[in-house]
C-alpha positions as CSV (number, residue, x, y, z in Angstrom):
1,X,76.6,124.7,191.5
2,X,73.5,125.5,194.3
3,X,73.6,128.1,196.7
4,X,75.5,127.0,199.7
5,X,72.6,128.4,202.1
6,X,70.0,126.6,199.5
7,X,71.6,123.1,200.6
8,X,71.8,124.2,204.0
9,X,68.0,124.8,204.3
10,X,66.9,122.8,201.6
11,X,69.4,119.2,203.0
12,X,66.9,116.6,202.4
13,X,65.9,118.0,198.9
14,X,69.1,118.0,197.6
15,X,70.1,114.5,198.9
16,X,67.1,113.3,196.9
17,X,67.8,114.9,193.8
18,X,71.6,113.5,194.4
19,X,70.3,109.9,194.7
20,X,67.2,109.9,191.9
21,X,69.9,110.8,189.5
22,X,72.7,108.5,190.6
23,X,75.0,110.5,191.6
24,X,77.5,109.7,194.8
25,X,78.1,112.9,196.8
26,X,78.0,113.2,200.6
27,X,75.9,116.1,201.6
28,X,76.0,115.4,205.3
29,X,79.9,115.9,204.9
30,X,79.8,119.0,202.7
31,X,77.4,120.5,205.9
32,X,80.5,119.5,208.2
33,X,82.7,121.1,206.3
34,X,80.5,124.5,205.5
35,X,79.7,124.4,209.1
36,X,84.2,124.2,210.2
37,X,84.8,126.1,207.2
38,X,82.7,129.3,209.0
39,X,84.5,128.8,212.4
40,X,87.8,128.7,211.0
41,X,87.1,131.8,208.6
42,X,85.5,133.6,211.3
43,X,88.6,132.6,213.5
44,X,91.2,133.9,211.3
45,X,89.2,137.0,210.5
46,X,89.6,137.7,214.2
47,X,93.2,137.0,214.5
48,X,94.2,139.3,211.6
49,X,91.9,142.3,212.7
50,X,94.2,141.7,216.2
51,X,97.1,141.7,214.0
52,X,96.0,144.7,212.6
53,X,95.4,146.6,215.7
54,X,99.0,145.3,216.9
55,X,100.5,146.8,214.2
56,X,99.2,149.6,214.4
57,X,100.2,150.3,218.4
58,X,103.9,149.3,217.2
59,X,104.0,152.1,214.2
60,X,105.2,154.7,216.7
61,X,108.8,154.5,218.5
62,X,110.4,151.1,219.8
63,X,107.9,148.4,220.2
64,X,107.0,146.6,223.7
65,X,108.6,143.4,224.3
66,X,104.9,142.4,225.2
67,X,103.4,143.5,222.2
68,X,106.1,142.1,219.5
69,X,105.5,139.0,221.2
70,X,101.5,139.1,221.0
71,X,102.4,139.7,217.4
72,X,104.6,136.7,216.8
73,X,101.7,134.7,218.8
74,X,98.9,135.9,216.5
75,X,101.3,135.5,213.5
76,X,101.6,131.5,214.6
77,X,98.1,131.3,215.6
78,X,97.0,132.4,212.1
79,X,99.6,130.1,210.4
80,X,98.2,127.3,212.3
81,X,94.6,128.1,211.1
82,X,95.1,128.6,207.4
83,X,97.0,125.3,207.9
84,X,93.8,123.5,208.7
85,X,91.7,126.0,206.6
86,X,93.2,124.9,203.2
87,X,92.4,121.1,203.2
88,X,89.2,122.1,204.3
89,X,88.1,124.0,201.9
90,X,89.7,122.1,199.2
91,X,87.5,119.4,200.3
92,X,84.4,121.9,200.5
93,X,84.7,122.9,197.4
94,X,85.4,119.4,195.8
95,X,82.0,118.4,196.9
96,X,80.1,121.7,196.4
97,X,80.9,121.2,192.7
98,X,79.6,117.5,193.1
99,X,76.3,118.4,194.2
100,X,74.1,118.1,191.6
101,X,71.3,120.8,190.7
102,X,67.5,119.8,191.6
103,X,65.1,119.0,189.6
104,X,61.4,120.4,188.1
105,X,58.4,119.0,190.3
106,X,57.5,117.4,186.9
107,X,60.5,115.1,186.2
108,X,59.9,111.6,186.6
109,X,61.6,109.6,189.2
110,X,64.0,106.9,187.3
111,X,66.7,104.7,187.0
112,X,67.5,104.3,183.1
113,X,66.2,106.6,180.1
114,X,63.6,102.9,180.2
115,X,61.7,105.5,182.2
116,X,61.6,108.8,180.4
117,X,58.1,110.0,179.8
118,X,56.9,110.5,176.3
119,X,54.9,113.7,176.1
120,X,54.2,114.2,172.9
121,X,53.9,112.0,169.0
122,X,53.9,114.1,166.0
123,X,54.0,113.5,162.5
124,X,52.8,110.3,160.4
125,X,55.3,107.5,160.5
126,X,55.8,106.4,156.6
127,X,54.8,103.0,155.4
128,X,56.9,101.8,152.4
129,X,56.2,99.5,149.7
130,X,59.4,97.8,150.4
131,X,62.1,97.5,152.7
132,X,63.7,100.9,154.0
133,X,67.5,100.9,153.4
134,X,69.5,102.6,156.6
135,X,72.0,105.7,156.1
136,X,74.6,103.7,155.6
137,X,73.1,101.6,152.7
138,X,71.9,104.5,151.5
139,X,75.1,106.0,151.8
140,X,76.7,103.7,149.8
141,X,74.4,103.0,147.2
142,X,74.5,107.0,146.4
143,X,78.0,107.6,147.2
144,X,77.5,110.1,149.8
145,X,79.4,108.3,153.0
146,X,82.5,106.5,152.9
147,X,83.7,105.4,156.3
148,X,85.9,103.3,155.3
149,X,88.3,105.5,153.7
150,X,87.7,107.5,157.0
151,X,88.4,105.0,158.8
152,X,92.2,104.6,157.0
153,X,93.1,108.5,158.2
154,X,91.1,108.8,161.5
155,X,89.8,105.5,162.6
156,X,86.4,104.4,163.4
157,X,83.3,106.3,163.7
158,X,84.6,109.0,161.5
159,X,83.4,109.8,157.6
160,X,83.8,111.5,154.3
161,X,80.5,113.1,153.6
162,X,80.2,113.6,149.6
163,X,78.0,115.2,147.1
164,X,74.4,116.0,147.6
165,X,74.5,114.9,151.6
166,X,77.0,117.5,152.0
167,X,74.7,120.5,149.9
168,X,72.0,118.8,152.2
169,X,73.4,119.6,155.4
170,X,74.8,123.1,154.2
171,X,70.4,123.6,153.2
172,X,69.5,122.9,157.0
173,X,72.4,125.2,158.3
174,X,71.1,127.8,156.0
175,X,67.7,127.3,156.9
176,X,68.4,127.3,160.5
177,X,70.3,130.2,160.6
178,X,67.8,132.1,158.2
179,X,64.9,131.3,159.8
180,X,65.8,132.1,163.9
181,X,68.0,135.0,163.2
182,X,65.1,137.1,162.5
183,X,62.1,138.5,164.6
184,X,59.5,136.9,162.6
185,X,59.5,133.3,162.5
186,X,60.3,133.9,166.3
187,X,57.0,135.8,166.7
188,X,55.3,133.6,165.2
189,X,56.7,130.6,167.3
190,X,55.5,132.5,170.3
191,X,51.9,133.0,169.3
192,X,51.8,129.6,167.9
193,X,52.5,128.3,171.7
194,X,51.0,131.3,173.6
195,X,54.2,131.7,175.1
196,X,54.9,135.0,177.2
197,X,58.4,135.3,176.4
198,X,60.4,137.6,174.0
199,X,60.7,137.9,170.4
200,X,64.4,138.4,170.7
201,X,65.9,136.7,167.3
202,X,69.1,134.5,168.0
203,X,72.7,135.9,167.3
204,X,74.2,133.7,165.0
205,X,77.6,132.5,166.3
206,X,80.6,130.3,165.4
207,X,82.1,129.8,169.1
208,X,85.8,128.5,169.7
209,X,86.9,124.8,169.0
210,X,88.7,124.5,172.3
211,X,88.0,125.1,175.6
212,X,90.6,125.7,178.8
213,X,89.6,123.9,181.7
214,X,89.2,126.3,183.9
215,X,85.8,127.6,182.2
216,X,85.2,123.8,180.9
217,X,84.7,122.6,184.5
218,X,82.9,125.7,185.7
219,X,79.9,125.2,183.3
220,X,79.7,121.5,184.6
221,X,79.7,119.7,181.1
222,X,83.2,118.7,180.9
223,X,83.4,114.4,181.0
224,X,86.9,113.9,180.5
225,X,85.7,110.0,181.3
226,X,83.4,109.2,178.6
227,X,83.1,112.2,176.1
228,X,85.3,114.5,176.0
229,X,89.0,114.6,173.6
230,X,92.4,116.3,175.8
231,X,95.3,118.2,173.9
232,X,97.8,116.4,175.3
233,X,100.4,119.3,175.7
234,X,98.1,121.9,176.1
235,X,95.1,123.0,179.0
236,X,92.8,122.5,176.5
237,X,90.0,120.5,175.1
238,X,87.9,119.7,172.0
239,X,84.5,121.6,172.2
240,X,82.1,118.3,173.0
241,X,79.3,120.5,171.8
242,X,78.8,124.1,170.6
243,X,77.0,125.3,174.2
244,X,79.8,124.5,176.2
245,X,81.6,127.1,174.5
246,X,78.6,129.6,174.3
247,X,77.4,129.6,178.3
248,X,80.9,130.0,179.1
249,X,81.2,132.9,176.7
250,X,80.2,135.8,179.3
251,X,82.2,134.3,182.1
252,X,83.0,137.0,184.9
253,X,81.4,139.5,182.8
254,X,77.8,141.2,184.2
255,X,75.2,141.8,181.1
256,X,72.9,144.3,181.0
257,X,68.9,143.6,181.7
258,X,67.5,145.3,178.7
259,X,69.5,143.1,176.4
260,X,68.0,140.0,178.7
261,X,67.4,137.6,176.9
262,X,70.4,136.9,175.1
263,X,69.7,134.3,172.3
264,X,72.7,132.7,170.2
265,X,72.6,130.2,167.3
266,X,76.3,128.1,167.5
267,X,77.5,126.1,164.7
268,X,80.7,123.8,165.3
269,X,82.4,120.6,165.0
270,X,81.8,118.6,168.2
271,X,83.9,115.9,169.3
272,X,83.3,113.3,171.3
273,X,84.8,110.0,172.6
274,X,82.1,108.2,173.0
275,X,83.9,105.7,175.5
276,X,81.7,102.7,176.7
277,X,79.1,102.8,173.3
278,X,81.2,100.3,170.8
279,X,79.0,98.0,169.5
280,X,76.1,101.1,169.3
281,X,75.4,102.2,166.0
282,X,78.7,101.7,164.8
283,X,77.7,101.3,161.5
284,X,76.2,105.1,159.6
285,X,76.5,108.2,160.9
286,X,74.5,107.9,163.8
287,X,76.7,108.2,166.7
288,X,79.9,109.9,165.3
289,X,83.7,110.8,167.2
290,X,83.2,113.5,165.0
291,X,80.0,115.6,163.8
292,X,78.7,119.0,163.1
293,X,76.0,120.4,165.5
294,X,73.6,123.7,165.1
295,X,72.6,124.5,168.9
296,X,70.5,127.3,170.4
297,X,71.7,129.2,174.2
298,X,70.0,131.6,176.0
299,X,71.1,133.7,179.1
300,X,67.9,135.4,181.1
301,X,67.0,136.5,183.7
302,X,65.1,134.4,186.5
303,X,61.7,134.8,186.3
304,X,61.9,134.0,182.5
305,X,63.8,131.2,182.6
306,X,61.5,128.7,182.9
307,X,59.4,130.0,180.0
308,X,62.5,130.2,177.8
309,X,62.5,126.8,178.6
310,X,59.6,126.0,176.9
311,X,60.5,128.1,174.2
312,X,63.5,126.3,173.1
313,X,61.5,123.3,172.9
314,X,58.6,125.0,170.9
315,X,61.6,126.0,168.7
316,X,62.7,122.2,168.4
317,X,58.9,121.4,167.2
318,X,58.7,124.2,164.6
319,X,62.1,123.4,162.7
320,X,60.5,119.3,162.7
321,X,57.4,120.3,161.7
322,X,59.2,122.5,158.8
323,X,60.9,119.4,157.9
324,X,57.8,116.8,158.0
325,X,59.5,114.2,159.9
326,X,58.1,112.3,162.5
327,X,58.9,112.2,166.2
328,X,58.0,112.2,169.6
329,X,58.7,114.4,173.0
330,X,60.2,113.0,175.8
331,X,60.4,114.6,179.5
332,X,63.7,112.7,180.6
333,X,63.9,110.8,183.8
334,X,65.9,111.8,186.8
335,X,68.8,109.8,186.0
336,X,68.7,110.6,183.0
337,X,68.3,114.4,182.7
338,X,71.9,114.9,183.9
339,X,73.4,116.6,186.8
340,X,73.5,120.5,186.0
341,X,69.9,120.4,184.9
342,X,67.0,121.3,186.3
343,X,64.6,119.6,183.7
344,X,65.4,117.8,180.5
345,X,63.3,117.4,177.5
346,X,64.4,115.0,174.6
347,X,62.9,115.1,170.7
348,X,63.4,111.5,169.7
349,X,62.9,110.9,165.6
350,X,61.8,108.1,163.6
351,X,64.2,106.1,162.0
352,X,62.8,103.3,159.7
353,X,66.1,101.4,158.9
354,X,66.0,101.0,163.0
355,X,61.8,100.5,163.1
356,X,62.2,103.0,166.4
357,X,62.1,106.4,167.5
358,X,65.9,107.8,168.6
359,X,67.2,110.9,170.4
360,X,68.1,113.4,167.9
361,X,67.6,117.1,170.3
362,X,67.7,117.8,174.0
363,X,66.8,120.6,175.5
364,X,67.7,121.5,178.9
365,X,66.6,124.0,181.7
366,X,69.4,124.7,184.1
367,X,68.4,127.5,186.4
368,X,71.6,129.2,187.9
369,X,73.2,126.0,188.7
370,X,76.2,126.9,185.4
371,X,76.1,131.1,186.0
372,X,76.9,130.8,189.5
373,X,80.2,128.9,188.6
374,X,80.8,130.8,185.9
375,X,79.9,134.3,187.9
376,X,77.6,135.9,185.0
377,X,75.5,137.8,186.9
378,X,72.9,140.9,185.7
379,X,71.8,144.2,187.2
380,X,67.6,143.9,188.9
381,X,66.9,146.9,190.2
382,X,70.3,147.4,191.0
383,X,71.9,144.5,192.6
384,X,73.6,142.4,190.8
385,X,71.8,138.6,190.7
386,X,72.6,135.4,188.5
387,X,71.4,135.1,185.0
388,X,69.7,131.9,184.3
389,X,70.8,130.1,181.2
390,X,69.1,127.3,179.1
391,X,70.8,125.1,175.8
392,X,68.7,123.1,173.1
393,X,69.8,121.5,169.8
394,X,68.5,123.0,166.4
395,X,70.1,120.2,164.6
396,X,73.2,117.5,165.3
397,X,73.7,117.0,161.8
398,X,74.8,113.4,161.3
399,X,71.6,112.2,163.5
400,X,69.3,114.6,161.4
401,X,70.7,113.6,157.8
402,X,70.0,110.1,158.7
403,X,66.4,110.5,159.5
404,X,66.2,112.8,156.6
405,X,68.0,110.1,154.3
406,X,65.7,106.8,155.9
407,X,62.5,108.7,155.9
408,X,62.6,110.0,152.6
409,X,63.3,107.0,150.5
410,X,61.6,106.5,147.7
411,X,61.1,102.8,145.9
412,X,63.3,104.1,142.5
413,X,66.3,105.0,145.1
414,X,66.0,108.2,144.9
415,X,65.8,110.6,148.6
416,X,63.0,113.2,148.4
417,X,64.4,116.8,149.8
418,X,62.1,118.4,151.9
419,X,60.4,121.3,150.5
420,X,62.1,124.0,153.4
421,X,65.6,123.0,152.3
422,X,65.1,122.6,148.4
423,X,65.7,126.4,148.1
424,X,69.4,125.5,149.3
425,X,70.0,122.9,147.1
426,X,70.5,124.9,143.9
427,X,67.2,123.9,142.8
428,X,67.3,119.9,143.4
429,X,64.0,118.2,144.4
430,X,65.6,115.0,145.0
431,X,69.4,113.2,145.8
């Protein structure tokens, strides 16, 4: 969430970031409400330091008539007060919390992702001799998905993955997890992109399945509308992606600034519901109810944050590049970059099944919108201030073993591995 006195001061600003990314929140209302809120605290402060004192004159001997009744007057008066203080700052807070963060000077003003900016094209999109064959063609033809019996024990958008597509996507964990857990492929990252940020490695990590919703709302990612799967019986939900488990992690906790920044690699199963896409890539492995997902999340402090940023995106390039498939870079639009974010930056693949570029990583740059919720704070110069957190995908794993399956096709059937993952694969060249 922002700063109470940032809204305040910065009105206008925040009603335009609230409207460019479509979302309905009445700031003029949450000012009321800031603006009673005070009076009333400052009211009942008053009335219980009076209380105090009147206490205090009735500790010796028999009590005045006078001053047992200013007692029961103040005791009503504050009763009345916290009577009107609680809806009020139930409703305060209820729109706090709706207020979206601002946004990067840079971000595009839009209505759709129609209008996301494309930054960036990398990578030479392949021409083949014949028709490509999609995932799921592919994944038939070399019996390495079958949604169909997937569908019998979970229902649609679910799969058995089988044989060499499951060694593949154990090769790019490995890979992944090899490659950014140590200080020099992140060294060499940073001087490839003359970044001035650390060389901290990432801490690999495998983060809870659930999530209580408590912490689940207070890092702003939980969509219990459209995404995200409810225990029933329980106050808990299925992890919709492994950072909403990892920037809730240090919740309440203060870390120290020589450890800044924090850097962890999360592998998990994400679940998602997906309500309001049937009819989207419904056939392959696309867009999944269920799917593994390696993603990268970083806690700093703020004059860094920005930079990391950049990083996580440079970090995004480097494993594509690693795996020679083309793609593209887009800076997302405003109502598309999503609420807590400050900034949003999309790596979109080629698919040639599709003939089109699709969104296989974000990245995003959220400022202190999620630590504030979440009160993680750090020691500068000894007060304690807000770390800064940002979250990028390495690799969502169904999305990248399509592109890796379409893209790599050869005319005899076969699917060439590329050359980073073949040391994984026990030696195979080829699926």
């Amino acid at each position: 969430m922002l700063d109470i006195q940032f809204i305040r001061d910065n009105s206008q600003k925040v009603k335009d970031a609230a409207t460019a990314k479509n979302v309905a929140v009445d700031v003029d209302r949450l000012l009321e409400l800031d603006e009673k809120r005070k009076v009333l605290l400052q009211e009942v402060e008053k009335l219980r330091q009076a209380r105090n004192e009147t206490a205090a004159q009735m500790q010796n001997g028999q009590p005045a008539p006078e001053l047992v009744a200013e007692g029961k007057r103040i005791k009503e008066a504050i009763t009345k007060l916290e009577a009107e203080l609680e809806p009020t700052e139930t409703e305060y807070t209820e729109l706090l919390l709706a207020v979206p963060n601002v946004m990067e000077e840079d971000v595009p003003i839009g209505s759709s992702e129609e209008d996301n900016a494309v930054l960036e094209t990398v990578g030479v999109i392949p021409e083949f001799s014949f028709t490509p064959k999609s995932d799921a063609e592919l994944g038939l033809q070399k019996d390495l998905i079958d949604k169909e019996r997937a569908a019998k024990i979970a229902g649609s958008r679910f799969a058995y993955l089988k044989n060499d597509l499951v060694l593949l996507q154990f090769a790019l964990i490995n890979f992944v997890m090899h490659s950014l857990s140590g200080e020099e492929v992140i060294a060499e990252i940073v001087a490839e992109n003359n970044l001035s940020v650390s060389t901290n490695p990432f801490i690999p990590i495998l983060p809870p399945q659930l999530i209580k919703t408590g912490p689940y709302q207070a890092s702003a990612r939980l969509n219990s509308d459209e995404m995200t799967y409810k225990l029933a019986d329980d106050d808990l939900w299925l992890n919709a992606s492994a950072e909403h488990s990892l920037c809730t992690m240090f919740m309440g906790e203060t870390l120290p600034a020589d450890q800044l920044p924090l850097r962890y690699l999360g592998y998990a199963t994400s679940f998602r519901r997906e309500a309001g896409t049937y009819g989207k890539d419904t056939e392959g492995i696309f867009r999944m109810h269920q799917f593994d997902k390696l993603e990268m999340e970083s806690f700093t402090n703020a004059e860094d944050s920005r930079a990391e940023h950049d990083f996580m995106v440079a970090v995004q390039k480097w494993l594509m590049n690693k795996l020679n498939l083309p793609y593209q870079v887009v800076l997302k639009c405003s109502a598309d970059v999503g609420k807590p974010n400050r900034r949003g930056v999309d790596i979109e693949t080629w698919m040639p099944a599709q003939g089109a570029y699709r969104e296989t990583h974000t990245a995003d740059y959220i400022g202190d919108y999620q630590s504030r919720r979440l009160k993680i704070t750090t020691k500068q110069d000894g007060n304690n201030e807000l770390v800064h957190t940002n979250d990028a995908t390495a690799f969502a794993m169904s999305r990248i073993l399509k592109a890796l399956l379409e893209n790599n096709q050869t005319e005899t059937g076969e699917i060439k591995v590329p050359e980073v993952l073949q040391p994984y694969m026990a030696g195979k060249t080829t699926i």
